[in-house]
C-alpha positions as CSV (number, residue, x, y, z in Angstrom):
1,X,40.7,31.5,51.5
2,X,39.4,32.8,48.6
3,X,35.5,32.6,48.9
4,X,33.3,33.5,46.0
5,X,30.1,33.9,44.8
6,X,29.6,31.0,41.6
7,X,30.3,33.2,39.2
8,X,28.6,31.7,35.9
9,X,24.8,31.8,35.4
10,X,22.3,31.1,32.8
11,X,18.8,32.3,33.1
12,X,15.9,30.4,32.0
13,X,12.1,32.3,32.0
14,X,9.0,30.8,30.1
15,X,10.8,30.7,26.7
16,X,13.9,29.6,28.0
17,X,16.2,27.9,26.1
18,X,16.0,23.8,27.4
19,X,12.8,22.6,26.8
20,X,13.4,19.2,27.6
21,X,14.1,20.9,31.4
22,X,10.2,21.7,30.8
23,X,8.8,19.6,28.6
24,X,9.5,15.9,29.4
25,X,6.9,14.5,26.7
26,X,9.8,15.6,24.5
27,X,12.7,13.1,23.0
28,X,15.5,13.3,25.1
29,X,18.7,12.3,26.4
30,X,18.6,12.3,30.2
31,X,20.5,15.5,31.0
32,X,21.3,16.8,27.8
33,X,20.5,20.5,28.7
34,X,23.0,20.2,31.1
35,X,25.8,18.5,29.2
36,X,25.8,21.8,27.4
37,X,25.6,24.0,30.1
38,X,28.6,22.2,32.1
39,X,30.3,22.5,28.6
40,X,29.8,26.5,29.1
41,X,29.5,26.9,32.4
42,X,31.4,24.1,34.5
43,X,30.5,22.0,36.8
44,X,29.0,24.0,39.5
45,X,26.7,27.3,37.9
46,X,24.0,29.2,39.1
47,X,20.5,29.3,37.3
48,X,17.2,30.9,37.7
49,X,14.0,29.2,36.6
50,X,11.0,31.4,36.4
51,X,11.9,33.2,39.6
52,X,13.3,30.5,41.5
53,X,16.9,30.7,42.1
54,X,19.1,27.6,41.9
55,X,22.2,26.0,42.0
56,X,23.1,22.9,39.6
57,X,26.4,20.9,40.7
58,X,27.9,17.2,39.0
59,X,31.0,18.5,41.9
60,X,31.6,15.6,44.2
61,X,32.8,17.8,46.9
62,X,29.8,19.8,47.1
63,X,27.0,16.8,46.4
64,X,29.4,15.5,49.3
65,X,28.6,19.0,51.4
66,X,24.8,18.6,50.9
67,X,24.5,15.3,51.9
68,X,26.8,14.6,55.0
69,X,29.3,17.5,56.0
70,X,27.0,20.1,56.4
71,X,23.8,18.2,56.0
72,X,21.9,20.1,59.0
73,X,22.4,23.3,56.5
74,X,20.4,21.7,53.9
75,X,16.6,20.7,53.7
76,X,13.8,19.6,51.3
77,X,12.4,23.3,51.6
78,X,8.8,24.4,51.5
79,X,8.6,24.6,47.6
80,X,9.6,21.0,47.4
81,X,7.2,20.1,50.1
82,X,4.6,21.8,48.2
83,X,5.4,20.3,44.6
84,X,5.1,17.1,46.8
85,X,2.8,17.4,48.8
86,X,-0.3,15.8,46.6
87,X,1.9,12.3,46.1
88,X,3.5,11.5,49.0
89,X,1.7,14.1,51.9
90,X,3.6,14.1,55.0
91,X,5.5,10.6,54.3
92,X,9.5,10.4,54.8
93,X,10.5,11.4,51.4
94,X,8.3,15.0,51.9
95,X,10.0,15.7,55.4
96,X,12.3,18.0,57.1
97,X,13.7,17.9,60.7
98,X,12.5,16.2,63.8
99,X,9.1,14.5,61.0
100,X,11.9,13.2,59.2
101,X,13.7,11.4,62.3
102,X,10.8,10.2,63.6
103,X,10.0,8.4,60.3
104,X,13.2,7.1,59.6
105,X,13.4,5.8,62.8
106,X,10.2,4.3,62.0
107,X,11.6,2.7,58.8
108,X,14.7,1.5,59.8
109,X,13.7,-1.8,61.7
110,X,12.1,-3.4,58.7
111,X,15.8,-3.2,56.7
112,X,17.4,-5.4,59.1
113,X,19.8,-7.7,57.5
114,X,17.7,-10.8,58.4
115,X,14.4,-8.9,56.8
116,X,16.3,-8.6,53.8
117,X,18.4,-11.6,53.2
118,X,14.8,-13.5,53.7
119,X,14.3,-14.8,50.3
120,X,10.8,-16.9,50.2
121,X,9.2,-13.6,48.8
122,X,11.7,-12.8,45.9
123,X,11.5,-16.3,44.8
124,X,7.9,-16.6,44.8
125,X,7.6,-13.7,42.7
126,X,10.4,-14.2,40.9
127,X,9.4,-17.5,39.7
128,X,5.5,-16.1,39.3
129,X,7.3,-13.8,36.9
130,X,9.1,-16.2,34.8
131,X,6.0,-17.9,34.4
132,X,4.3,-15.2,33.1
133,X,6.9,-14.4,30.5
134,X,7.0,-18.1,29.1
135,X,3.5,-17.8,28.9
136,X,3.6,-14.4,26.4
137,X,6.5,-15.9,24.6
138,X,4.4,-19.1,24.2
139,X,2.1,-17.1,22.4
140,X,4.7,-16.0,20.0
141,X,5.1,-12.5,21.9
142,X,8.2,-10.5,23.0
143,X,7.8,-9.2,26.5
144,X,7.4,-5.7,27.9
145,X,10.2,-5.6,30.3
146,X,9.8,-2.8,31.5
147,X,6.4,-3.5,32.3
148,X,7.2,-6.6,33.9
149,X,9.5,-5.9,36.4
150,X,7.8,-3.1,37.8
151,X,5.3,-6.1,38.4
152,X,7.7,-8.0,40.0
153,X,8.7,-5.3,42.3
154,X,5.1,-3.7,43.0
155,X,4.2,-7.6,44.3
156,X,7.2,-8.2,45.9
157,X,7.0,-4.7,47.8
158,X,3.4,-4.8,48.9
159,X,4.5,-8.2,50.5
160,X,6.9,-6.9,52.2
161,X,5.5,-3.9,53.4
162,X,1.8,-5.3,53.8
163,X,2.2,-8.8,54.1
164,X,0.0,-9.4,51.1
165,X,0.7,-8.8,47.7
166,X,-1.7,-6.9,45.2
167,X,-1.3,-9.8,42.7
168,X,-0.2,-7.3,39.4
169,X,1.2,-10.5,37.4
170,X,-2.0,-12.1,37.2
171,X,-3.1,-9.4,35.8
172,X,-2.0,-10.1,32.1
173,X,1.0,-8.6,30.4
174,X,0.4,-5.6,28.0
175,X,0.4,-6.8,24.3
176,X,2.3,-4.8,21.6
177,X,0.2,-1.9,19.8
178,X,-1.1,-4.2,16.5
179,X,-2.1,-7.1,18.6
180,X,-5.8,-7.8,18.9
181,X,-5.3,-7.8,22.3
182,X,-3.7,-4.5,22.7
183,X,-6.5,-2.7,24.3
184,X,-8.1,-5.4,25.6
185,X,-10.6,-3.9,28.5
186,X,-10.4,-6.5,31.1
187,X,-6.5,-6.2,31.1
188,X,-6.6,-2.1,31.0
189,X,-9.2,-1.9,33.7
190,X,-7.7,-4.6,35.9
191,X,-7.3,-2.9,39.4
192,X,-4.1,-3.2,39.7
193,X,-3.0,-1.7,36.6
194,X,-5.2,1.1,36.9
195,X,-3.2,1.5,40.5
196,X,0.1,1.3,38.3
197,X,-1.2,3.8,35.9
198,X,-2.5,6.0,39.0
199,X,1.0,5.9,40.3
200,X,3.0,6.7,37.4
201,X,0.7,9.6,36.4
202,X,0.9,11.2,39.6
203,X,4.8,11.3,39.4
204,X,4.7,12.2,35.9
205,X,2.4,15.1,37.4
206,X,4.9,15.7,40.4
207,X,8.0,15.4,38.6
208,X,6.4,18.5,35.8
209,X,5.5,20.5,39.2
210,X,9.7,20.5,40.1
211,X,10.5,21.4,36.6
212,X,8.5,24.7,36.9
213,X,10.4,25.5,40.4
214,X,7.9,27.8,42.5
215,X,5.9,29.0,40.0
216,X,3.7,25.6,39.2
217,X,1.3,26.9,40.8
218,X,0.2,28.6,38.0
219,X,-0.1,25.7,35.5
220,X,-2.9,24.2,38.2
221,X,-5.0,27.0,38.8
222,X,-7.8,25.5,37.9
223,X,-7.3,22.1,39.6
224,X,-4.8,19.8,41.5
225,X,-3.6,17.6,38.8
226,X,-1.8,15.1,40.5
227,X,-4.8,14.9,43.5
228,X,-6.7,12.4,41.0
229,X,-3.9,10.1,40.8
230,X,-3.4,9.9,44.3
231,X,-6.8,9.4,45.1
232,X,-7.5,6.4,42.7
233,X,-3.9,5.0,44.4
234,X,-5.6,5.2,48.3
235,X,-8.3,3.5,46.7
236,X,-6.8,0.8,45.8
237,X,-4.8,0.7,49.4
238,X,-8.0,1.3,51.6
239,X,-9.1,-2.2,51.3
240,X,-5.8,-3.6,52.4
241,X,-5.3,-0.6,55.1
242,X,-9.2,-1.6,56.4
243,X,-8.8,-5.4,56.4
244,X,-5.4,-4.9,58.5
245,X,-7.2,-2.3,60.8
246,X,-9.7,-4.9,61.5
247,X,-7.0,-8.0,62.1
248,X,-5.5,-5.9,65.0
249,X,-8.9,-5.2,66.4
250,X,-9.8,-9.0,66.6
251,X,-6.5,-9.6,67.8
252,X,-7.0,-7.2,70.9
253,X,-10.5,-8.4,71.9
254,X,-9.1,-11.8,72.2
255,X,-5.5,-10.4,73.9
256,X,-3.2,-11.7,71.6
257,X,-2.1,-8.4,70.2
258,X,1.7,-8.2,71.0
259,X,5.0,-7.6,69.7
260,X,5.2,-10.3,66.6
261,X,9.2,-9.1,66.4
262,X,10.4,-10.5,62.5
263,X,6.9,-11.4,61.7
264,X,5.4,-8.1,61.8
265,X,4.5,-5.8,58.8
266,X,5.8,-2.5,58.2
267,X,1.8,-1.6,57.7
268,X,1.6,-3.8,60.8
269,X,3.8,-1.0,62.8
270,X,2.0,1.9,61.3
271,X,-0.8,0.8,62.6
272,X,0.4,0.0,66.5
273,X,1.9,3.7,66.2
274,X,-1.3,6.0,64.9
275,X,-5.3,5.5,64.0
276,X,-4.7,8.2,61.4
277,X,-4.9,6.4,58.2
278,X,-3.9,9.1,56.0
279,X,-0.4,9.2,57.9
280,X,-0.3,5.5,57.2
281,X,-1.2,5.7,53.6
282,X,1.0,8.3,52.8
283,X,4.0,6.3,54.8
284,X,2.9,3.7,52.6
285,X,3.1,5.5,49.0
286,X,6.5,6.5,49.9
287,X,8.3,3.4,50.5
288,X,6.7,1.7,47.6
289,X,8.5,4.7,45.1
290,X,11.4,4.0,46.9
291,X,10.8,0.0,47.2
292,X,9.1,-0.4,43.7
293,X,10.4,2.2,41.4
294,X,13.8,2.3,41.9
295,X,14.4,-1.9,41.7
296,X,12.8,-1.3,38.8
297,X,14.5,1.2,36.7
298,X,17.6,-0.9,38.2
299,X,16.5,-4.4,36.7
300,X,15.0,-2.8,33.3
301,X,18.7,-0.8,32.1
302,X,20.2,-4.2,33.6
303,X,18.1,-6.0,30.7
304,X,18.7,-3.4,27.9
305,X,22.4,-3.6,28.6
306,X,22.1,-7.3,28.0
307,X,20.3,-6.7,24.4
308,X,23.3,-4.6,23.8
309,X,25.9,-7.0,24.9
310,X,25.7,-10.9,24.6
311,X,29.3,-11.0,25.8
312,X,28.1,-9.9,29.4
313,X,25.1,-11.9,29.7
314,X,27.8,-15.2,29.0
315,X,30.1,-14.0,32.1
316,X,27.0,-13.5,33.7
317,X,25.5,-17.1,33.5
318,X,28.9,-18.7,34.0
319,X,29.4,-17.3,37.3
320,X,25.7,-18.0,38.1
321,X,26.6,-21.7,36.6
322,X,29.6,-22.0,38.8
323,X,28.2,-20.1,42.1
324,X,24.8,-21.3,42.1
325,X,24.2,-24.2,39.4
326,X,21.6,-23.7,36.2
327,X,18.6,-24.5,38.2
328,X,19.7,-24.2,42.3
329,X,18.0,-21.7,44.3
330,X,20.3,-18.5,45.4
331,X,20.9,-18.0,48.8
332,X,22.6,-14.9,50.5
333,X,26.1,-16.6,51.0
334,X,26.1,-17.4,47.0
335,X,25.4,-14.0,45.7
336,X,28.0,-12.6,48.4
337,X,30.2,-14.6,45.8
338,X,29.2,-13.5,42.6
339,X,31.7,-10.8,42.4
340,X,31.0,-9.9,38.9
341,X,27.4,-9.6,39.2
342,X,27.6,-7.3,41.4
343,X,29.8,-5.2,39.2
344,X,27.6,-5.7,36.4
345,X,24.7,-4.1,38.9
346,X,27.2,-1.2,40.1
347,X,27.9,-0.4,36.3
348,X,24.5,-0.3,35.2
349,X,24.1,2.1,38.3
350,X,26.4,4.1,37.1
351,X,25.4,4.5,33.9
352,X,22.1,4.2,34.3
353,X,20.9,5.4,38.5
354,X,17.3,5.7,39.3
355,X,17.1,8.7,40.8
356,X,19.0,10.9,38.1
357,X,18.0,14.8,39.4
358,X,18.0,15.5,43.4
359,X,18.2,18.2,45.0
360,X,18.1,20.0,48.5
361,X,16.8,23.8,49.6
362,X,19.7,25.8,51.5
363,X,18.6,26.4,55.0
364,X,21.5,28.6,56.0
365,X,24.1,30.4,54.1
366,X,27.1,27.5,53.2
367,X,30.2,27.9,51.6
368,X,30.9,25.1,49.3
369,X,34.2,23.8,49.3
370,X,37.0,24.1,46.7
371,X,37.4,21.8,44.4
372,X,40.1,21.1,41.4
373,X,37.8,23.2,38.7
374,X,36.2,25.7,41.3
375,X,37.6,27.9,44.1
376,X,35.4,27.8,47.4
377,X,31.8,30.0,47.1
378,X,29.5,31.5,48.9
379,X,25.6,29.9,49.0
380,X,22.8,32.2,51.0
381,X,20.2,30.6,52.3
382,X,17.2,29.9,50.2
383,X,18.6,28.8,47.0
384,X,17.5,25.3,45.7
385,X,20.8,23.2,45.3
386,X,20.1,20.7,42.5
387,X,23.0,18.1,41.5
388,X,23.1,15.2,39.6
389,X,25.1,11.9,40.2
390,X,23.9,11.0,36.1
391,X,25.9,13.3,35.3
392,X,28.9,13.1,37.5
393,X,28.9,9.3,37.0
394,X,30.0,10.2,33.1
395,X,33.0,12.4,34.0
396,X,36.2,11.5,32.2
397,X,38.2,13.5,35.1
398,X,36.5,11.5,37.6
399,X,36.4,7.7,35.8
400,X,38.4,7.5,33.3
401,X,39.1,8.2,29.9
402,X,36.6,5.1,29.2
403,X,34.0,6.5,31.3
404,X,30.8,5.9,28.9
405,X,31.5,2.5,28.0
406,X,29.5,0.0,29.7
407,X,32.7,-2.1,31.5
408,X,31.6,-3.7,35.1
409,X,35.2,-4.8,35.5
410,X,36.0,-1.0,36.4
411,X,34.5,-2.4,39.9
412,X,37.1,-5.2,40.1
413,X,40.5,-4.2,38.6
414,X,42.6,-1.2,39.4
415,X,40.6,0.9,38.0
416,X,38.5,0.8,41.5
417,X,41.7,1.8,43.9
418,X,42.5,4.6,41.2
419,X,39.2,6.0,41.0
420,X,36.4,5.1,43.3
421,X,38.5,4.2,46.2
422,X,39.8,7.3,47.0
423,X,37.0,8.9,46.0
424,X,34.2,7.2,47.5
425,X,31.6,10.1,46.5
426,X,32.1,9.6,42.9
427,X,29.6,7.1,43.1
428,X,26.3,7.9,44.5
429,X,23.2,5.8,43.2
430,X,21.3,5.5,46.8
431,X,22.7,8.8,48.0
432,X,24.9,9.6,50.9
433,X,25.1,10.6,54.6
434,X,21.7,10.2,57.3
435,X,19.3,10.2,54.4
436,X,21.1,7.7,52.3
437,X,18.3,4.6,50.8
438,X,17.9,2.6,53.5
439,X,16.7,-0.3,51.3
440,X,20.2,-0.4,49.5
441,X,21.0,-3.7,50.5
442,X,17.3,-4.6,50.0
443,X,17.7,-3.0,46.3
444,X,21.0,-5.3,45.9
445,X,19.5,-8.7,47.0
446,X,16.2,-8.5,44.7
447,X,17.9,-7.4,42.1
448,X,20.8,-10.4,42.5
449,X,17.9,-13.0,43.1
450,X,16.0,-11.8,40.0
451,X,18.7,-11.6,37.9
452,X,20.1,-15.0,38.6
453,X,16.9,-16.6,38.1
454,X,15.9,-14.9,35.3
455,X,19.1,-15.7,33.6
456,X,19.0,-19.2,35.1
457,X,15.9,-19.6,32.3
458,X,16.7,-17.0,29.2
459,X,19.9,-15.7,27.2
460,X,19.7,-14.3,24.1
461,X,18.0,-11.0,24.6
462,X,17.2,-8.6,21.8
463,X,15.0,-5.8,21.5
464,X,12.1,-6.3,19.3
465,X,12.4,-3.4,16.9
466,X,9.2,-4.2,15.0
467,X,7.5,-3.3,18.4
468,X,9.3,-1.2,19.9
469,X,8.1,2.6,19.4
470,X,8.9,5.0,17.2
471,X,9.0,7.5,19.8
472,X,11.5,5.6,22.3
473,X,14.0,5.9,19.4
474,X,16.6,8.7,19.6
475,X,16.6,11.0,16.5
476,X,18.6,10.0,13.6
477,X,20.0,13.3,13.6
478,X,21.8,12.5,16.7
479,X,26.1,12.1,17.0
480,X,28.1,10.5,19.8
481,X,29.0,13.5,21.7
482,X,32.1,13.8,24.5
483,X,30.7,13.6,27.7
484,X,26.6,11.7,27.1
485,X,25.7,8.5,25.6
486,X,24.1,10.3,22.6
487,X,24.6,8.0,19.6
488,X,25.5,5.0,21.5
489,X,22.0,4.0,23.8
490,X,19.4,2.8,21.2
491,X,17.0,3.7,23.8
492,X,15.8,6.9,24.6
493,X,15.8,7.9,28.4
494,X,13.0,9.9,30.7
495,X,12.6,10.4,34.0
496,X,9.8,11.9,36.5
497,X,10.8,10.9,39.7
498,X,12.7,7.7,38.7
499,X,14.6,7.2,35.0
500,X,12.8,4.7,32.7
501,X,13.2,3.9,28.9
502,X,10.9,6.0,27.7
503,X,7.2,4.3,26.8
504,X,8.5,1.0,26.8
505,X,11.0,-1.7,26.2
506,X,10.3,-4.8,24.0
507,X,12.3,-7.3,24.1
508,X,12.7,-11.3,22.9
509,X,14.5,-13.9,24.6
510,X,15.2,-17.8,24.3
511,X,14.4,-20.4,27.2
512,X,17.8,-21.3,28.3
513,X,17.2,-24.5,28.8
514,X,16.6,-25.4,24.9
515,X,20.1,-24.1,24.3
């Protein structure tokens, strides 16, 4: 076997040539340092980022390697854990080993399919939602979106996990920057958008750590930046964690503490399993990135596609007319049957996947695999192995020769047995192997039930350019280029632990039911 080390490198230090790798604040296409390193260097190449050395790989073979076939070779690493370790502590996403097992063991239980496939709490919030959004357009407003789903999905998580929601959509959509009402004090100081703006800071903050590899240390020196934003998050938690501390204590007194079975909480469970809250809290922070973010990065790119193409939202609300009816509530067994919505989700995945960047910490030497554009090579032990499924999810070699055009029927015709089918690894938006999301199918079902709601009351989505930022706009200099999306998303892209449109997307609908 011929066994090598990668052979091609690139070497960034403090001046280094991809300041978007550094400098997120900066307009930028997801990625678009690396579309012109792969363009140099291929897919797999070596790198070294002030000091750190690295690995950056769209291979499907080798993303394949780190995830499953030699998965116990492979760890989050101590630089990771420390990059981390202000956010999300000792929770399941921050873990290695035998702390890992014991939290995903921990976690599993609450993503059975009948926890999942119970509705009552995505319709409640779903319909609290739509509410809110005929309210604003009432008003003569377009609607944050991105904003508003992240509502939905912060409420509809904390129920889940908590068993009581921290009420975000009553606390009063953002305005646009002009309004009167755009910094309106009782809406910006509401407590649960300071929690949201708590929690997106502090990934921001955590996301800037990873970019600096082992040397961020130096950018805090004088303090923990991301500490704050953590802190102002448990604050908003403690109440809930103290008033469900309490319930179990009553409950004991009087002996009817017990095994509630479906009806229990995941904070319910913490709680049975340790008195140490900060072990709870810090469980707690990381299944609401995973629960809240993701669902809704997922649900806003669903949306912008739909601005983009009015063809797809009328497939869309046919099938939901045909499978569900234009005002019927969805069950489980009628989105099992909506065939194309689920395609349009998988496309939008593809396209557009939450978690863009990953990335694991060799914990032995591993040789990665050949492949049909490298031969096998040699990994030692130490080296942070980043890889990318945004990226991989726009090879031509791999999809197609249509690859960046938004088509969900590449799920449904033979374009699936050509490509993905053999292929499985291809397409990775929740990961792969023992650490793959295990609220997947919890991700699918919200997003299904939100979608065919929301589209059971609007059509005719637009963005609202008079609104929308300047700075969310890609430069006019830009040009389709082989290989990205640049000069066909009228969106710009970011990403800190999660990708987002950046600052905000606007957008104007019609009430479906005047049409």
């Amino acid at each position: 076997m011929d066994i090598r080390v990668c052979p091609r490198a690139v070497i960034l230090n403090l001046n280094g040539a991809c300041e978007s790798q550094i400098r997120p604040s900066l307009p930028f296409f997801s990625g678009d340092c690396y579309f012109e390193w792969i363009k140099r260097y291929g897919y797999a190449f070596r790198m070294k980022i002030y000091g750190e050395k690295r690995l950056m790989t769209t291979e499907p073979e080798h993303i394949k390697a780190i995830l499953a076939t030699q998965f116990d070779n492979f760890e989050k690493g101590p630089v990771t854990f420390d990059q981390f370790h202000s956010l999300l502590g000792l929770g399941v996403f921050n873990s290695d080993g035998e702390r890992w097992k014991t939290h995903r063991n921990l976690t599993r239980p609450f993503f059975s399919r009948n926890r999942i496939s119970d509705f009552d709490n995505f319709e409640r919030h779903s319909e609290d939602t739509i509410s809110v959004i005929k309210t604003r357009l009432g008003q003569g407003y377009p609607i944050e979106f991105q904003d508003v789903v992240a509502r939905f999905t912060l409420d509809s998580a904390t129920e889940f996990l908590f068993g009581k929601d921290v009420g975000s959509l009553g606390a009063n959509l953002p305005y646009p920057e002009g309004s009167p009402l755009a910094n309106d004090p009782s809406i910006l100081n509401h407590p649960s958008n300071v929690f949201v703006r708590a929690f997106m800071q502090g990934q921001i903050q955590t996301a800037f750590r990873a970019r600096f590899g082992k040397m961020w240390p130096l950018k805090e020196i004088c303090s923990d930046k991301v500490l704050p934003h953590r802190r102002q998050v448990d604050e908003f938690v403690n109440p809930i964690l103290e008033e469900r501390r309490k319930q179990h204590l009553a409950m004991a007194a009087t002996e009817k503490a017990g095994d509630d079975g479906e009806g229990e909480t995941f904070l319910d469970d913490l709680i049975k399993h340790t008195a140490d809250n900060q072990v709870i809290k810090d469980e707690l922070v990381n299944i609401l990135v995973a629960g809240r973010d993701t669902t809704a990065s997922l649900l806003t790119f669903c949306i912008y596609v739909l601005t983009e193409r009015p063809d797809i939202t009328e497939r869309l609300r046919c099938e939901i007319k045909e499978k569900v009816g234009p005002n019927a509530r969805p069950t489980y067994k009628t989105i099992s049957e909506m065939k194309f919505l689920r395609a349009f989700i998988n496309e939008t995945l593809r396209l557009y996947p939450a978690v863009p960047f990953n990335g694991r910490t060799t914990k032995n030497p591993v040789v990665f695999p050949r492949t049909e554009t490298q031969p096998a090579f040699y990994v030692p032990a130490g080296v942070k192995c980043q890889y990318s499924v945004f990226l991989m999810h726009r090879r031509a070699d791999l999809w197609g020769p249509d690859v960046l055009e938004f088509d969900p029927d590449r799920f449904l015709d033979e374009r699936l047995q050509k490509y993905l089918t053999p292929n499985p690894f291809i397409f990775l938006p929740f990961n792969a192997g023992p650490r793959i999301c295990l609220g997947q199918q919890f991700a699918y079902n919200e997003t299904s039930y939100f979608l065919i709601k929301f589209l059971q009351a609007f059509t005719d989505f637009e963005i609202a350019w008079d609104v929308q930022p300047e700075s969310s706009r890609p430069p006019v200099s830009w040009k389709p280029e082989p290989g990205t999306t640049k000069g066909r998303d009228k969106v710009l892209h970011a990403a800190h632990l999660t990708m987002n449109v950046k600052e905000a997307l606007w957008v104007r609908m019609k009430d479906a039911s005047t049409i």
